[in-house]
C-alpha positions in Angstrom: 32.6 6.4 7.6 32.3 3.0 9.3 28.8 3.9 10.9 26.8 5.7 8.1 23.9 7.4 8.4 21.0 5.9 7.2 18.3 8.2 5.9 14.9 9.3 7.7 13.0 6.7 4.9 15.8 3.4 6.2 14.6 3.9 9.6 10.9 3.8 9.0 11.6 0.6 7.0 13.9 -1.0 10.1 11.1 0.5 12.6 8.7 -1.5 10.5 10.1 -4.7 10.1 11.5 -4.9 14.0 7.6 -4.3 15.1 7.1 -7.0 13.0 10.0 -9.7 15.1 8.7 -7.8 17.9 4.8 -9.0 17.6 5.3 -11.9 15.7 6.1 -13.9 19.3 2.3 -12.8 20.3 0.7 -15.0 17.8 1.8 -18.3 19.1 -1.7 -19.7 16.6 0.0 -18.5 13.0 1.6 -22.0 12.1 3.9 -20.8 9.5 5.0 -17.8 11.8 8.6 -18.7 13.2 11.6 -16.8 13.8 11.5 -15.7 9.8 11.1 -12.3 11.4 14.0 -11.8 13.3 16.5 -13.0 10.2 14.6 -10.6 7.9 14.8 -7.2 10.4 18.6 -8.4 10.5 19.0 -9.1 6.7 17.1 -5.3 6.2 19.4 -3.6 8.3 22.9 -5.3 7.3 21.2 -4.3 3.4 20.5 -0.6 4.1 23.7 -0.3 5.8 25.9 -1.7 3.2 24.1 0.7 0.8 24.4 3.3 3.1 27.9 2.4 3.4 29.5 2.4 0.0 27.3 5.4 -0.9 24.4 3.6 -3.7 22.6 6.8 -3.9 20.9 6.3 -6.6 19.9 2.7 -5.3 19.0 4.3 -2.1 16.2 6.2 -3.5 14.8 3.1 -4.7 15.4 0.3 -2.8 13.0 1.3 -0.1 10.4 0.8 -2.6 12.0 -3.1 -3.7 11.5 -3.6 0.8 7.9 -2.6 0.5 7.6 -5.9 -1.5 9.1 -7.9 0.8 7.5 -6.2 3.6 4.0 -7.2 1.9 5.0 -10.9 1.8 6.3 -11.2 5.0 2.7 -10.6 6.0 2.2 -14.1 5.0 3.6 -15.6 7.4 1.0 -14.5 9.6 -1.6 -16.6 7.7 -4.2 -18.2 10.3 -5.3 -21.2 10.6 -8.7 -20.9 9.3 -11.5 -18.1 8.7 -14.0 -17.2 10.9 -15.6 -14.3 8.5 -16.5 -12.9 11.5 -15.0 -9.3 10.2 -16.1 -10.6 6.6 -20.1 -10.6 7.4 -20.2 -7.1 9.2 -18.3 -5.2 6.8 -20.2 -6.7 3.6 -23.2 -5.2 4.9 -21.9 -1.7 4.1 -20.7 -3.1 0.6 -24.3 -4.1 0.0 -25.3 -0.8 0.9 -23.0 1.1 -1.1 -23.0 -1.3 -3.9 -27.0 -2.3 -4.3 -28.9 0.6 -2.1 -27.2 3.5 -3.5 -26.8 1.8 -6.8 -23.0 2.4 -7.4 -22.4 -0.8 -9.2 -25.2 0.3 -11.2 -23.3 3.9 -12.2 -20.1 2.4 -12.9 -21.4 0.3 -15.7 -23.9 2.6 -17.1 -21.2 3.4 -19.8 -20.9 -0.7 -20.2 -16.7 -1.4 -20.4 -15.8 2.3 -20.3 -15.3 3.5 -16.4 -15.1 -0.2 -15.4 -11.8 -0.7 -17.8 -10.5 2.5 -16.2 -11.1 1.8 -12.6 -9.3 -1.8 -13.1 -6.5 -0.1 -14.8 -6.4 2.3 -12.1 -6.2 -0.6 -10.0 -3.1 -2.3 -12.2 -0.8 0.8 -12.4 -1.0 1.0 -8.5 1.8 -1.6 -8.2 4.1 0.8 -10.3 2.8 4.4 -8.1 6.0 5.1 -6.2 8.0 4.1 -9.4 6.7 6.8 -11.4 6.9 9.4 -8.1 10.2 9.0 -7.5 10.7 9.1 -11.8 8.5 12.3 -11.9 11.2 13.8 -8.5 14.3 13.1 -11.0 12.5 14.4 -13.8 12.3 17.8 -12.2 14.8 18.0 -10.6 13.6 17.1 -7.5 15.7 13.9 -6.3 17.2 15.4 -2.8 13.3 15.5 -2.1 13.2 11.5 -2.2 13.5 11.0 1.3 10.9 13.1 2.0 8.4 11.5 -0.3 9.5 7.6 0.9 9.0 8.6 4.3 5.7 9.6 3.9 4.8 7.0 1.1 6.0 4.1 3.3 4.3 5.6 6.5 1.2 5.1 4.6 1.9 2.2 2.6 3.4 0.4 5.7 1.2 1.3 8.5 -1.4 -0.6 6.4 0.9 -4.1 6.7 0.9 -3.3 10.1 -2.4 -4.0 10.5 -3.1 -7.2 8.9 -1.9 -9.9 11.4 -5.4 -8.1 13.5 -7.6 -8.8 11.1 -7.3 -12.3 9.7 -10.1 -11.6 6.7 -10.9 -12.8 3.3 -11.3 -10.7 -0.1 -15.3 -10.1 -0.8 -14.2 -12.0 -4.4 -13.2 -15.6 -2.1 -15.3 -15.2 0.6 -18.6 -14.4 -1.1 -17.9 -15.5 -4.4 -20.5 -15.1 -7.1 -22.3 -12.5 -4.9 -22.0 -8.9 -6.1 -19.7 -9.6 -9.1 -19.2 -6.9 -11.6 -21.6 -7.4 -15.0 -18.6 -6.1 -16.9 -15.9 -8.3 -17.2 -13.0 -6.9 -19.0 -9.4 -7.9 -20.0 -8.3 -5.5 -17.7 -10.3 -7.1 -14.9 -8.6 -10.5 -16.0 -5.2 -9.6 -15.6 -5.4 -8.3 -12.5 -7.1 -11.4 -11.3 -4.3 -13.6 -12.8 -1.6 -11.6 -11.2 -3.7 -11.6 -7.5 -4.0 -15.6 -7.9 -0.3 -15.6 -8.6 1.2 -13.4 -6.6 -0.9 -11.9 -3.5 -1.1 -12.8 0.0 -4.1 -14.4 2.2 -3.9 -13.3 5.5 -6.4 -10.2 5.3 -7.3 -7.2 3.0 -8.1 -4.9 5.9 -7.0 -2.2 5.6 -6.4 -1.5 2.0 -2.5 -1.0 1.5 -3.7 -0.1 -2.3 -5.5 3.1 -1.1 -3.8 4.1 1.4 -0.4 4.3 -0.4 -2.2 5.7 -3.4 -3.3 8.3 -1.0 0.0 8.9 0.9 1.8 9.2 -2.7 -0.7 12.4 -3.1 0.0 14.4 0.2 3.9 12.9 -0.3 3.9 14.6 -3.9 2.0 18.2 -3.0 4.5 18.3 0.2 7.8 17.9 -2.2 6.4 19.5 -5.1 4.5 22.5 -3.7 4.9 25.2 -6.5 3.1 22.1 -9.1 0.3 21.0 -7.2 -0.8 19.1 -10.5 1.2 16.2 -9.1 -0.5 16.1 -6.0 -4.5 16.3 -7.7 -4.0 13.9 -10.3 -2.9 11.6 -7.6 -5.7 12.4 -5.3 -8.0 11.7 -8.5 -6.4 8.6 -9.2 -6.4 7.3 -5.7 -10.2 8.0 -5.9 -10.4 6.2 -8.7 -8.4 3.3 -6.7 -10.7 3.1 -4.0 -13.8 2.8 -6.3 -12.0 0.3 -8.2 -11.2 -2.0 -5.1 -14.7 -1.6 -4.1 -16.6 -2.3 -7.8 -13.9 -5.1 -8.6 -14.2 -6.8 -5.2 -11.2 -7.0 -4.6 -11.6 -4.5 -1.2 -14.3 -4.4 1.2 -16.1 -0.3 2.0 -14.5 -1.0 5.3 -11.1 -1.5 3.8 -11.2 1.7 2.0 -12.2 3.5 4.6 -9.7 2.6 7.0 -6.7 3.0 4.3 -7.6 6.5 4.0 -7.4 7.2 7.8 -4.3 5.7 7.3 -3.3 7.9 4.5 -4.5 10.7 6.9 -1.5 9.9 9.4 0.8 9.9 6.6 -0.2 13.2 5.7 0.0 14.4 9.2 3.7 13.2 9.3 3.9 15.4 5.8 3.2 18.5 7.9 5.5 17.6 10.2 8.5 17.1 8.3 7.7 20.3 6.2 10.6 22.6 5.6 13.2 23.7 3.0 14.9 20.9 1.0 17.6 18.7 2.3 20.8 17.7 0.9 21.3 14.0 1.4 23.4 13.1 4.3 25.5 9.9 3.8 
């Protein structure tokens, strides 16, 4: 077939990065913004197609999830100038609030390393989440449900990304350093700050991409595995856990949280939208 069909999953990612080439003219004041997005939406597409094409199945369950990577760095390219903090100072308010007033720092390390090693674990194995979904899918005997679950995970996980050239903002950790800084500082904690300084990007944290594709995994899991809901409440537990561990570890603002659940929300309503009987894969 010399035009494949790409899967419902490949066109959210195209839709994705040609919004991207599409708004990246609109922010003239990003000096290392160029025409890097036009070359990559082209790259993407010529990719899925060639996949597509020779019929990777296999690969096309998981690539998607490789194109989430470079969707998250292309973000850089949208780095500002400078900071203003002007989005910074309102939402650490809330933090404060959270964090001091209602004395949530001060629960989390009542056990000393015990929840505070979890929640920065929970905040390591994030980076691996649609891995082990799409694992658990072929483990079951689930794998024609893959599309389903990328569509929704990357509606959640991408929607976030889509965000961040609007709000140019600093992690609470670099823009208020040494204020509200967890009392427990594990190994855990350490690693995740060496791999953030190595390998994350800087042009904002709002919304949070980590919860609201923790969250999207969830509704994605209980729509493809309905008859074993366990899937779908661990994740939900664990993308608790996530949000509590972006909050305690600074690595998140409240605001960020918030706003990646919302946007887990609208990945959930796509869920009930696509819900139906099982698919076979058309190539």
């Amino acid at each position: 077939m010399l035009w494949p069909r790409l899967r419902a999953s490949e066109w959210v990612l195209v839709a994705f990065f040609a919004y991207i080439a599409l708004i990246s003219p609109f922010f003239p004041e990003r000096p290392n913004l160029g025409a890097q997005p036009f070359f990559i939406l082209a790259a993407v597409f010529v990719l899925l197609w060639l996949v597509a094409r020779f019929r990777l199945e296999v690969l096309r369950d998981f690539l998607p999830l490789g194109l989430t990577l470079l969707a998250f760095r292309e973000m850089e390219f949208f780095l500002p100038r400078q900071y203003n903090l002007h989005f910074e100072m309102l939402w650490i308010r809330w933090d404060r609030l959270l964090l001091d007033s209602w004395n949530l720092r001060g629960i989390i390390e009542a056990a000393d390393k015990l929840i505070p090693a979890y929640l920065e674990l929970s905040y390591l194995l994030v980076y691996g989440l649609p891995f082990y979904c799409v694992g658990a899918l072929y483990s079951t005997g689930h794998r024609k449900s893959c599309d389903r679950f990328l569509v929704i995970y990357l509606i959640g996980t991408l929607s976030a990304y889509a965000l961040f050239p609007y709000f140019p903002s600093q992690p609470p950790r670099i823009a208020f350093p040494g204020l509200d800084v967890p009392a427990v500082n594990t190994v855990l904690r350490r690693f995740n700050l060496a791999i953030l300084h190595a390998a994350t990007i800087h042009v904002g944290v709002f919304p949070s991409a980590h919860v609201s594709s923790a969250f999207a995994a969830a509704w994605a899991m209980f729509l493809v595995l309905p008859r074993r809901k366990l899937f779908g409440w661990v994740l939900v537990v664990y993308a608790i856990s996530v949000s509590l561990a972006t909050i305690y570890g600074r690595y998140h603002y409240a605001a960020d949280v918030v706003a990646g659940v919302g946007i887990s929300l609208v990945a959930g309503l796509a869920a009930l939208l696509i819900k139906g009987p099982a698919r076979t894969v058309v190539t």
